[in-house]
N, C-alpha and C positions, 0 to 999 in steps of 0.2 A: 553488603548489598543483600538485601530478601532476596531469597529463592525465588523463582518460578513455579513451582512445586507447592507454595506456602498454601494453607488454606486461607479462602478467605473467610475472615471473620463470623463467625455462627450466632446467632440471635442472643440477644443480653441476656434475655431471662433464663436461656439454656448454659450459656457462661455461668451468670452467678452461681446457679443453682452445681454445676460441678464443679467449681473454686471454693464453695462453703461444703459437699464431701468430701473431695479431696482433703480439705486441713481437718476434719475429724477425723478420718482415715489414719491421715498422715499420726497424728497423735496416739492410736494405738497400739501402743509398743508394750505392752504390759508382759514380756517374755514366753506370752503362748505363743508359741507358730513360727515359722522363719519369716523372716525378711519377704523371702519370692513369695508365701505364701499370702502378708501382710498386702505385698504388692497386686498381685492377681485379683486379690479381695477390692481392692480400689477401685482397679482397672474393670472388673464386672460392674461394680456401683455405679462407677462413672456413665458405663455403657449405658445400663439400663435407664440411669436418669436421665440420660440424653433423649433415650427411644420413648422416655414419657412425656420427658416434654415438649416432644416431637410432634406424639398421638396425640398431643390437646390442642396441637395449632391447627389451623383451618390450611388448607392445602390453595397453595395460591398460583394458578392458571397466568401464564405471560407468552405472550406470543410476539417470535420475533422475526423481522421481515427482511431480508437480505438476496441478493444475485449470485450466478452463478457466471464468469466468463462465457464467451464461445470460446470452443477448443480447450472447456476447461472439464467439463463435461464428468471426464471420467474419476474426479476429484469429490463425484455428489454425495460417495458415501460416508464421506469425512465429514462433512456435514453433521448427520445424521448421528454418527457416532461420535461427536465432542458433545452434541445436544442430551446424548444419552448417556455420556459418563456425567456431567455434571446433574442428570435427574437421578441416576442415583445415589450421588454423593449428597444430594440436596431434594431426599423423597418428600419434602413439603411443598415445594416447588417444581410445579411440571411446566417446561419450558417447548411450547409448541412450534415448528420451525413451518415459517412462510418464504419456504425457496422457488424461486421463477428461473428453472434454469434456461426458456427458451426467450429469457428478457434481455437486452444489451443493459448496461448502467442505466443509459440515458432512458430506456423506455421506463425501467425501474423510476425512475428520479422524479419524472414526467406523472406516472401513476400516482405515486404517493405524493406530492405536491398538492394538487385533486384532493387526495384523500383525507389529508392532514388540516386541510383550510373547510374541507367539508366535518370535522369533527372525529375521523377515527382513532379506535380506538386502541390500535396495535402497539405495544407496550414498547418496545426495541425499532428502533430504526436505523441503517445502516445508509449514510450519506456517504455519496463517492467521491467529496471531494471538501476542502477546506470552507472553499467558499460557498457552497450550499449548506454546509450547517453553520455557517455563520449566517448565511441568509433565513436561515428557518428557525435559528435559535433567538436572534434579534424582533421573528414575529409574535415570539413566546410560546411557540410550538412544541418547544423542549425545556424540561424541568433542570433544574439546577443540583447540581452533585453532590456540591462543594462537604457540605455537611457530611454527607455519605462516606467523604473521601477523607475527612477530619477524624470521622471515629476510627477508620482501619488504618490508619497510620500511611494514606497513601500523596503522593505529589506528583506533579506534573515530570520533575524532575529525573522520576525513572522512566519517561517515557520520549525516544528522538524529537517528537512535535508535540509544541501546548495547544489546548484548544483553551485556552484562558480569553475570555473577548476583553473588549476596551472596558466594561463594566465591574470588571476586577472578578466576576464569575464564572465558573467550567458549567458546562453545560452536555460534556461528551466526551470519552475516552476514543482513544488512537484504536486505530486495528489495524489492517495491514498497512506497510510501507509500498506507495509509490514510486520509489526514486530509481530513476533512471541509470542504464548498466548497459554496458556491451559482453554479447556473446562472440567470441571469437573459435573459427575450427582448429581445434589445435593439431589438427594433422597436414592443414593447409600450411598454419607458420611454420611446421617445423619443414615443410616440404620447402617452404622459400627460404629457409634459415634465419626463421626471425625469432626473437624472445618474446614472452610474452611480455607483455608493455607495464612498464613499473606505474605506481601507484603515481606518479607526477608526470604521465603523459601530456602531449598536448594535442589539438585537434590540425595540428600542422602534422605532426608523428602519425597522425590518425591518419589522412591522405596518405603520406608516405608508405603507409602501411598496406590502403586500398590499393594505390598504383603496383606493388611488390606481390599482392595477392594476385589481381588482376590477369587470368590468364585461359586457355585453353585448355580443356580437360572435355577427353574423348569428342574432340568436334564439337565444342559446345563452347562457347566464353562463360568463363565461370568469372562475377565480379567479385573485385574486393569488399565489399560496401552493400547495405540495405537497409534502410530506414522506412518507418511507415510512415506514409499521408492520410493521417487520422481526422475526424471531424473536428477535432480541437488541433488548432494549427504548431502543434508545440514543436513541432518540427523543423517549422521558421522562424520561432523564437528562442531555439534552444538556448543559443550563446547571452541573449539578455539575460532570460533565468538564470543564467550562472552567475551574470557580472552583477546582479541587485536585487536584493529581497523584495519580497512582498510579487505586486500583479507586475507583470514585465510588460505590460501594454499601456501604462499608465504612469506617469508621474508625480501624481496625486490624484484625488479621486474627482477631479476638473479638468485635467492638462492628460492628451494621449502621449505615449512615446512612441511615437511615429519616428519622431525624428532621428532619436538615438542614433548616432554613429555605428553601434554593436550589431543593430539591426541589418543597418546595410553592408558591414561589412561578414556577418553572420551569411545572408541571401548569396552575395557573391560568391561566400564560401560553395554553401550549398550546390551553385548553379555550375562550379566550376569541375566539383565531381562529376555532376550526372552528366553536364555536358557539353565541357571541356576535355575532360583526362577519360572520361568514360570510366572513371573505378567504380561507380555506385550506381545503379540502378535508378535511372532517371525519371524525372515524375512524369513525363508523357509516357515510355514504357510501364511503367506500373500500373496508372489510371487505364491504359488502355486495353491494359492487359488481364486487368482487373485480379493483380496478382496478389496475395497476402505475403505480409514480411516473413512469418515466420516459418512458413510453407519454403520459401524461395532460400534464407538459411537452410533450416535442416534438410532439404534435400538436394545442396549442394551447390545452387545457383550462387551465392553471395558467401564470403567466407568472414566476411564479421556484421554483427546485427545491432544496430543501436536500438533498444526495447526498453520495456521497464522489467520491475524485481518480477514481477509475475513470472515474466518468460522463464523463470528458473524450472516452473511445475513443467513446460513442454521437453527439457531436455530425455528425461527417458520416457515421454511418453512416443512410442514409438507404433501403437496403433494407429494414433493422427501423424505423427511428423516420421515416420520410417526413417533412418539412417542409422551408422556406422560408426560414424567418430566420433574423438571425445570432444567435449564443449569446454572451453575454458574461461571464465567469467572476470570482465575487469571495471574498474571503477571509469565514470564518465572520463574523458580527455580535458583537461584544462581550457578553458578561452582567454588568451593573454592573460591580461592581470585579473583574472574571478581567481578569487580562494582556491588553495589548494584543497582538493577530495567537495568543490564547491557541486551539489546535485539539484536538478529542479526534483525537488522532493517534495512528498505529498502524503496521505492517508485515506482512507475511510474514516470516518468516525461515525460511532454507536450514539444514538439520543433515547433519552427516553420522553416518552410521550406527556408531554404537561398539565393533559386532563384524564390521566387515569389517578385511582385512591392512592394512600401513604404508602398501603402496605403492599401496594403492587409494588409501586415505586423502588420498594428498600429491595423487594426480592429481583427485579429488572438490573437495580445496581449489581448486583453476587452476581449476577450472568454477567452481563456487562463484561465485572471486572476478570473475572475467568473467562471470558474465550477471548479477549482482547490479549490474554500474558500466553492462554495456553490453546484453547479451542482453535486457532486459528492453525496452529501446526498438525489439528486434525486433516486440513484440507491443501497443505502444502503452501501455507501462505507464510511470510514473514512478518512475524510481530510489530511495531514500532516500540513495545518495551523491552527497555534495553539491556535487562538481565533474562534474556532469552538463550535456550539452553542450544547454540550453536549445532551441536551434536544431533538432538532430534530436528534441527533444519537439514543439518545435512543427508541424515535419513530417508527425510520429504521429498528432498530431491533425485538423490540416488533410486530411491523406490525398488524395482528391481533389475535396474540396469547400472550398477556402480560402474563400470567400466565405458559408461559414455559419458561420465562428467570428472572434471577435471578440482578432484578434494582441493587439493593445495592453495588455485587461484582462486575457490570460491568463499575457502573460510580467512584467505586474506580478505576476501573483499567485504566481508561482514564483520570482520571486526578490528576492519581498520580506523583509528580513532580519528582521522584528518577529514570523516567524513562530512562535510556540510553541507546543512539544509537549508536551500529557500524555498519557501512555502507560503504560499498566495493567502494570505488573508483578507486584503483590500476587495470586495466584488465590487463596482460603481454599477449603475444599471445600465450603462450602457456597455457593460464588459462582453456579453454575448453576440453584441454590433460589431465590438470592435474585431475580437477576434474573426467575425463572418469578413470584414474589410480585409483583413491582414492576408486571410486563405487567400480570397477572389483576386486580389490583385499579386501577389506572391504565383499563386498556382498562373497567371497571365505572364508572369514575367519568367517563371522557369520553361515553360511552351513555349518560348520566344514570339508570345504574345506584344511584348512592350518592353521598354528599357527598363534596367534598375534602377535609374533615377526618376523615370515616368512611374514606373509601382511605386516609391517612397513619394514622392506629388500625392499622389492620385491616394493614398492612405493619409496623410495628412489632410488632404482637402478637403474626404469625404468623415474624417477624424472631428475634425472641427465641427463639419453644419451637423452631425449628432451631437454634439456638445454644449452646440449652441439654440438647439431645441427644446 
């Protein structure tokens, strides 16, 4: 498997040109000089042909537009410093960084849409999600790779998710992984005497787990359980994602899965934490409270956290999240029969902009393909390619608080192979309705607004007359 480390690929004309000294080099062996001497003599040619042929290219300006989390904040200067080891590895290429750290995804997503339909010219784009660069690469928004990724020897296949469309063409490489993880307090299990949960948990073990946490600590109810109610309802869908690839709201890109069986017994699940067994953090207390997930973790409130990979950058960040203990990190819980290590997983992915010139194009690729293997462990993200060098992840997150994260369970969890991805590539355009249906009536029925089988009605019904428009 290639390194991580590898360089990519260096301009042809600069190849040839040090593959044709090198073998006259190499043929000089006429008995003057040693060996190291012979060698050293190479190695200077080499150098300086490269720095000539360097000084005769034109220096090519790319600028690339990407977000910063909330709460991720303290992460900005990774940024800045992956942008600037690759400008000086690649001084023909200055690679200008367009970070919005006071932008959420979606304002990001929102702005450049606008942008992009209005003709900008921003070389790198970084989409937050599958289905928005299939929907912008499909308008011909974004150039094609494929070529790019022919000559350096690269495929899809080093990387956990393809962006390959139905046209047989890539049009964007992976960056970080979104796939879904549990943080667990490992000072809480061991206080209940639990283990931590083997890599074939279920989300029945997961209950069991919330109710065994579930306790008082100093006058306070400390729950088992905290999940976030995010603008994307993935939180009512989770167990579909697991049980069937592709959009879990949909059946094909005509029929909603409203109906799914997983769905409503997925809701019940849910509904029976927050507000039945009371292990988890119920969604009338959090909306009202206007609490965040990962606030209400690390400071003790909830002692396991369903998040995504991200959450890994907040464990020793301890100016935002203050605590004490260590964090132990585990792979999603099973939903009966989904695959086992089955994650709603997901990516960013990188485009490059379809009406800039060639030679932007090829120098957009070189970044591209370095911060997507390596750039990204500047900022404490995890790669989606899959010969990424564990050890500097581990680093990322340890930061400088190794003694709040738990090594063990997190480089099982990154390199455990049972991992499976499904990942949304279907968007219908009614995908944004549908999900808006699923929250409004979901978030009705967790309030004890309406029954579970009036919210599954009342989502089909209103499933349909979009469908049928």
């Amino acid at each position: 498997m290639k390194s991580k480390r590898r360089a990519i690929s260096m301009g042809l004309a600069a190849v040839i040109a040090m593959t044709g000294l090198a073998g006259c080099g190499g043929n000089a062996t006429d008995g003057v000089g040693t060996t190291e001497a012979i060698k050293a003599e190479q190695t200077e040619v080499q150098s300086t042909t490269k720095k000539e042929a360097e000084s005769q290219e034109e220096k090519v300006t790319i600028h690339f537009a990407t977000w910063i989390a909330e709460g991720q904040t303290d992460s900005i200067n990774g940024f800045y410093e992956a942008v600037a080891k690759f400008n000086e590895t690649y001084p023909n290429i200055e690679v200008i960084l367009d970070l919005q750290p006071t932008n959420k995804a979606d304002d990001f997503e929102q702005k450049y849409n606008l942008l992009l339909l209005g003709g900008d010219k921003t070389d790198i784009i970084e989409n937050k999600s599958m289905e928005i660069y299939i929907s912008r690469a499909e308008k011909g928004l974004f150039a094609p790779i494929d070529d790019y990724m022919t000559v350096d020897g690269t495929t899809m296949d080093e990387y956990r998710v393809s962006t390959k469309l139905d046209d047989g063409k890539i049009y964007g490489l992976p960056s970080d992984s979104v796939a879904n993880l549990v943080l667990l307090n490992k000072d809480a299990l061991e206080e209940a005497g639990l283990a931590l949960p083997s890599a074939d948990w279920t989300w029945d073990d997961y209950a069991e787990y919330a109710k065994k946490l579930t306790k008082e600590v100093d006058g306070k109810k400390r729950y088992g359980s905290v999940a976030p109610f995010w603008g994307d309802p993935v939180m009512y869908y989770l167990a579909v994602a697991q049980s069937k690839d592709d959009n879990p709201l949909f059946k094909d890109a005509e029929h909603h899965n409203f109906d799914d069986p997983v769905l409503k017994e997925w809701l019940d699940y849910k509904y029976q934490l927050g507000n039945v067994d009371k292990s988890e953090i119920s969604y009338t207390d959090y909306t009202t409270g206007s609490l965040n997930y990962q606030s209400e973790f690390f400071n003790g409130n909830a002692a396991m956290l369903v998040t995504g990979i991200f959450s890994l950058g907040s464990i020793a960040n301890i100016e935002n999240f203050p605590h004490d203990f260590k964090t132990a990190v585990a792979i999603m819980p099973r939903w009966k029969d989904s695959p086992l290590g089955a994650e709603r997983d997901g990516c960013g992915i990188y485009g490059i902009n379809a009406t800039i010139d060639d030679a932007k194009k090829e120098a957009a690729y070189k970044f591209m393909r370095y911060y997507s293997e390596e750039g990204l462990l500047y900022v404490g993200k995890v790669p989606c390619y899959k010969d990424v060098d564990y050890d500097v992840v581990l680093d990322s997150v340890e930061g400088s608080h190794p003694e709040l994260v738990d090594k063990e369970s997190l480089v099982e969890y990154l390199s455990n192979p049972d991992r499976h991805s499904h990942v949304v590539k279907t968007l219908p355009p009614s995908d944004a309705e549908m999900k808006n249906i699923l929250k409004e009536e979901a978030d009705k029925y967790m309030s004890d607004g309406q029954t579970l089988d009036e919210a599954i009605a009342n989502m089909c019904k209103r499933g349909d007359v979009v469908l049928a428009q």
